[in-house]
C-alpha positions in Angstrom: -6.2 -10.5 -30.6 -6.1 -7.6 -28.0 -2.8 -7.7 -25.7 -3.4 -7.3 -22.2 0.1 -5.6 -20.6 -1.4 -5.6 -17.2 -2.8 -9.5 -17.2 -2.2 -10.7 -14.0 -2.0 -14.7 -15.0 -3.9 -16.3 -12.3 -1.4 -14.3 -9.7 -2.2 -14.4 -5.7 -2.3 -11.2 -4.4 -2.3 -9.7 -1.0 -2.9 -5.9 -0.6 -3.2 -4.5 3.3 -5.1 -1.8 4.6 -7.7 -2.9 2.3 -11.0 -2.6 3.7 -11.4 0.5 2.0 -10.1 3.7 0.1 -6.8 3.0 -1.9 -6.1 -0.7 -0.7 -9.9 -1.6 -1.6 -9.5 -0.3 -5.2 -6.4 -1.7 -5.6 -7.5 -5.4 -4.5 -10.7 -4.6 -7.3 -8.5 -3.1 -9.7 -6.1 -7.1 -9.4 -9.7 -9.1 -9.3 -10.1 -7.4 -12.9 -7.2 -7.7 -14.3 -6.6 -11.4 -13.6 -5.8 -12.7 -10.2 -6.6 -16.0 -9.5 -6.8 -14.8 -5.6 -7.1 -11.6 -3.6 -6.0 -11.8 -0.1 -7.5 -8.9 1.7 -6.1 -7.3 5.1 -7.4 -5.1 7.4 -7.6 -4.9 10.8 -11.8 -4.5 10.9 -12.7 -8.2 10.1 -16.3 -6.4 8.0 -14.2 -4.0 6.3 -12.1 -7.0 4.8 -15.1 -9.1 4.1 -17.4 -6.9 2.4 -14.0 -6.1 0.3 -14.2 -9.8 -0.4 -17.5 -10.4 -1.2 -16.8 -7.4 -3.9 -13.9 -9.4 -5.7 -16.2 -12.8 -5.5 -19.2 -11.0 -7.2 -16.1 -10.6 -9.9 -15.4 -14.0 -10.0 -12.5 -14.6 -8.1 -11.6 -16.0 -5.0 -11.0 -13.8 -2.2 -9.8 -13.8 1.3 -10.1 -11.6 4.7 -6.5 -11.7 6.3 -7.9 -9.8 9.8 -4.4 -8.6 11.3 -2.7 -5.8 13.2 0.2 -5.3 10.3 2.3 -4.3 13.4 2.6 -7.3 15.1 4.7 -9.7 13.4 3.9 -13.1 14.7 0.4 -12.3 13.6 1.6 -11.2 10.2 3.1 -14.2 9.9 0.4 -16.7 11.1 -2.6 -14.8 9.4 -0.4 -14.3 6.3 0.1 -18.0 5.9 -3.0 -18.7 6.4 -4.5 -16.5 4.3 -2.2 -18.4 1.7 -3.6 -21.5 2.2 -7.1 -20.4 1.6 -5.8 -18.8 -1.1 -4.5 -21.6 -2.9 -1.2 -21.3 -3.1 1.9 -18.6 -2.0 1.6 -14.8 -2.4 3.3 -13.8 -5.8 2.1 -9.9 -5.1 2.1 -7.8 -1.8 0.9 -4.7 -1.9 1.9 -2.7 1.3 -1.0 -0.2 1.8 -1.8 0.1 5.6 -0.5 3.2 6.8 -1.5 6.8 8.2 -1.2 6.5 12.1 -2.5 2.9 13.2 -5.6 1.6 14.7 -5.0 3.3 17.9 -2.9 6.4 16.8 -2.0 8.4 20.1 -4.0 12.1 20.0 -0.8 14.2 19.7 0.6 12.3 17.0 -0.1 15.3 14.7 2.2 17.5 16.8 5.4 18.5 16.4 8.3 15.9 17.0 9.6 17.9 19.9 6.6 18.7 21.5 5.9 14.7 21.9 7.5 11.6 23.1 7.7 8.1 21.5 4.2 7.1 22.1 3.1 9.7 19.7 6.6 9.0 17.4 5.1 5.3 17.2 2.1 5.8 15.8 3.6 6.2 12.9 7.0 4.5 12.4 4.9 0.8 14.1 2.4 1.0 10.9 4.4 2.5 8.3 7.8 1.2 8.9 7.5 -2.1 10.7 4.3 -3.1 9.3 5.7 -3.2 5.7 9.2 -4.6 7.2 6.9 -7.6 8.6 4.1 -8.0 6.1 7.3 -8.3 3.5 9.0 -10.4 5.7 6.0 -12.6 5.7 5.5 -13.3 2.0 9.4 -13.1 0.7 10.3 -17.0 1.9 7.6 -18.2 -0.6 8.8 -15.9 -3.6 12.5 -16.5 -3.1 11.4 -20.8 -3.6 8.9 -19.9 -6.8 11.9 -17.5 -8.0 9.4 -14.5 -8.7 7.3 -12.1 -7.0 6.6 -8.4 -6.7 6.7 -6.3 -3.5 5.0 -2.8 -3.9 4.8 -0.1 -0.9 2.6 3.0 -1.2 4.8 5.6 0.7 3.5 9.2 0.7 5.3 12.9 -1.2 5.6 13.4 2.5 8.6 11.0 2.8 9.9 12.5 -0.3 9.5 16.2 0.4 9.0 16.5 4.0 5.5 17.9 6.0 5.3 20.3 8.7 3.2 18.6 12.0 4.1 15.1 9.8 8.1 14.9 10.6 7.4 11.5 11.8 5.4 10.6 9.3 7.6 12.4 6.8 10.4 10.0 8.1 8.9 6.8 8.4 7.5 6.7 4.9 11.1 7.7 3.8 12.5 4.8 5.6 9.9 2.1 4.0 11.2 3.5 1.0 14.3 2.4 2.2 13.9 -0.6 3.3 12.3 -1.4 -0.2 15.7 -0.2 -2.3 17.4 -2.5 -0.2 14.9 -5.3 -0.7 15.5 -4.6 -4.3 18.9 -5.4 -4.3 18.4 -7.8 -1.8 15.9 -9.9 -4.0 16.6 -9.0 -7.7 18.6 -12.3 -8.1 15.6 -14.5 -7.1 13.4 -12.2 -10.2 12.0 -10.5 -7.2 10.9 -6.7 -7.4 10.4 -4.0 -5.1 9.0 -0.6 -5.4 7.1 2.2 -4.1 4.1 4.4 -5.0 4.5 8.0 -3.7 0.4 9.7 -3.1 -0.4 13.0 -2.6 -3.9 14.3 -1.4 -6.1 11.2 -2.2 -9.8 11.0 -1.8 -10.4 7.7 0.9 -12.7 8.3 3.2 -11.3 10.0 6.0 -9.5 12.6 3.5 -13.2 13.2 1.5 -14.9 14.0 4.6 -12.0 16.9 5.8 -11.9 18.4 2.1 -15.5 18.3 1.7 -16.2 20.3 5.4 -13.4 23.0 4.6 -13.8 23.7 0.4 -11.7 27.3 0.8 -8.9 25.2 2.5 -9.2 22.7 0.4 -9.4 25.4 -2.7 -5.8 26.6 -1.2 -4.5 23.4 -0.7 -5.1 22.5 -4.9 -3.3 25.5 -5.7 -0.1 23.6 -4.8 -1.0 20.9 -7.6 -0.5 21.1 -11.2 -3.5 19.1 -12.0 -6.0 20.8 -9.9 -8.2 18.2 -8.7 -8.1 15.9 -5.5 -6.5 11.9 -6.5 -8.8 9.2 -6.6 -8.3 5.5 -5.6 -8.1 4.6 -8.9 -5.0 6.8 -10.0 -3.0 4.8 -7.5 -4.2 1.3 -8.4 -3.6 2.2 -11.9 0.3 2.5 -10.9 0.3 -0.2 -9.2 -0.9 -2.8 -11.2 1.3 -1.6 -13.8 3.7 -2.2 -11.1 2.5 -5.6 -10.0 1.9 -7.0 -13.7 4.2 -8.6 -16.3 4.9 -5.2 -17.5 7.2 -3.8 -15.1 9.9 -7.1 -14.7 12.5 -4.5 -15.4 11.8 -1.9 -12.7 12.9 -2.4 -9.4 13.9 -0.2 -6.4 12.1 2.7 -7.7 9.3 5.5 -6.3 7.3 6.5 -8.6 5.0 9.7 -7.4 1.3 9.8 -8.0 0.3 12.9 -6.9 -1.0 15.4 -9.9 2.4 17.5 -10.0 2.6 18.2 -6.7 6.3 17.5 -6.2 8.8 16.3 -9.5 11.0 13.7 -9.6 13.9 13.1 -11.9 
């Protein structure tokens, strides 16, 4: 008999921000390894359903969860409905939605003190609040089953700082916050909560600027022990390790994917 350390036993899962890149091969990587249900968010309703209709040609049941992760009464009411197609109450959140929002302001990429709080808010609304209400939304029904898993991708940014990214830089390093303090917060109810700290990961948006600048991108490897761009799959690998039976004694940490481009005691 083969032991399976990262069985999922018929879990419901929720993972945002995953209509593609990291939170799609996250939700694939949970439809393999034995979710009963994957609950997938974005806020493009045919980014979320094609996601879907990948983890039903698996077998499993999933969901599209269309929200704006930044507005919490919509959290909320998509959340729990999401739940109910589901079958049951979210044992595993995966807080994935991030970068600068649906509607990011065009200086957002500036320096702090060159903008103002529209810009400022393109990042702390989706990074910050959108994992303080997507958790919000899911903690009632862990607390009553006495179990769950809470698991935020942050970025090295929030760890190391980013030039152009201060904002950024500080929002993912408050999410990883809030998530320490959800850890003490929750460990009593056998409720855990960490992060996932990326580097340079290949989505999308990030292939298509590496691949139309290979000498910056050549120069930007150099800072990286392991010289090669991350994929999808190195993060959901963490965090289903993370999200599984495996890791019940690990809370309130951040542990860095990111091919040696920052340590961490």
């Amino acid at each position: 008999m083969t032991l399976n350390l990262t069985d999922l036993n018929g879990q419901i899962a929720a993972v945002t921000g995953a209509g593609q890149g990291v939170g799609r091969e996250v939700a694939l990587h949970f439809a393999r390894s034995g979710a009963r249900a994957v609950i997938v968010n974005d806020f493009y309703a045919e980014r979320a359903q094609a996601v879907v209709r990948e983890i039903e040609a698996l077998g499993v049941k999933g969901v599209a969860a269309v929200c704006d992760v930044t507005d919490e009464a919509q959290v909320k009411a998509v959340f729990a409905q999401a739940a109910r197609e589901a079958g049951g109450s979210i044992d595993i959140l995966v807080n994935n939605a991030g970068n600068s929002g649906v509607n990011p302001d065009p200086e957002a990429r500036k320096h702090f003190w060159e903008v103002g709080e529209a810009a400022w808010n393109s990042f702390i609304r989706v990074n910050f609040y959108g994992v303080i209400n997507c958790t919000a939304a899911v903690v009632p029904g862990m607390i009553e089953k006495k179990a769950g898993r809470l698991i935020t991708i942050i970025s090295d940014a929030g760890r190391v700082g980013e030039p152009n990214l201060e904002i950024y830089s500080g929002a993912k390093a408050g999410a990883a916050g809030f998530m320490r303090g959800a850890a003490r917060a929750l460990g009593r109810y056998n409720i855990t909560a960490n992060c996932v700290a990326i580097s340079a990961t290949a989505t999308p948006a990030i292939a298509a600027r590496l691949e139309a600048d290979p000498d910056r991108t050549k120069k930007m490897l150099s800072n990286y022990v392991i010289r090669r761009v991350g994929k999808p799959e190195d993060v959901a690998n963490m965090v289903l390790f993370l999200a599984s039976g495996s890791s019940s004694w690990v809370t309130g940490q951040t542990y860095p994917v990111n091919g040696g481009f920052s340590f961490n005691l």
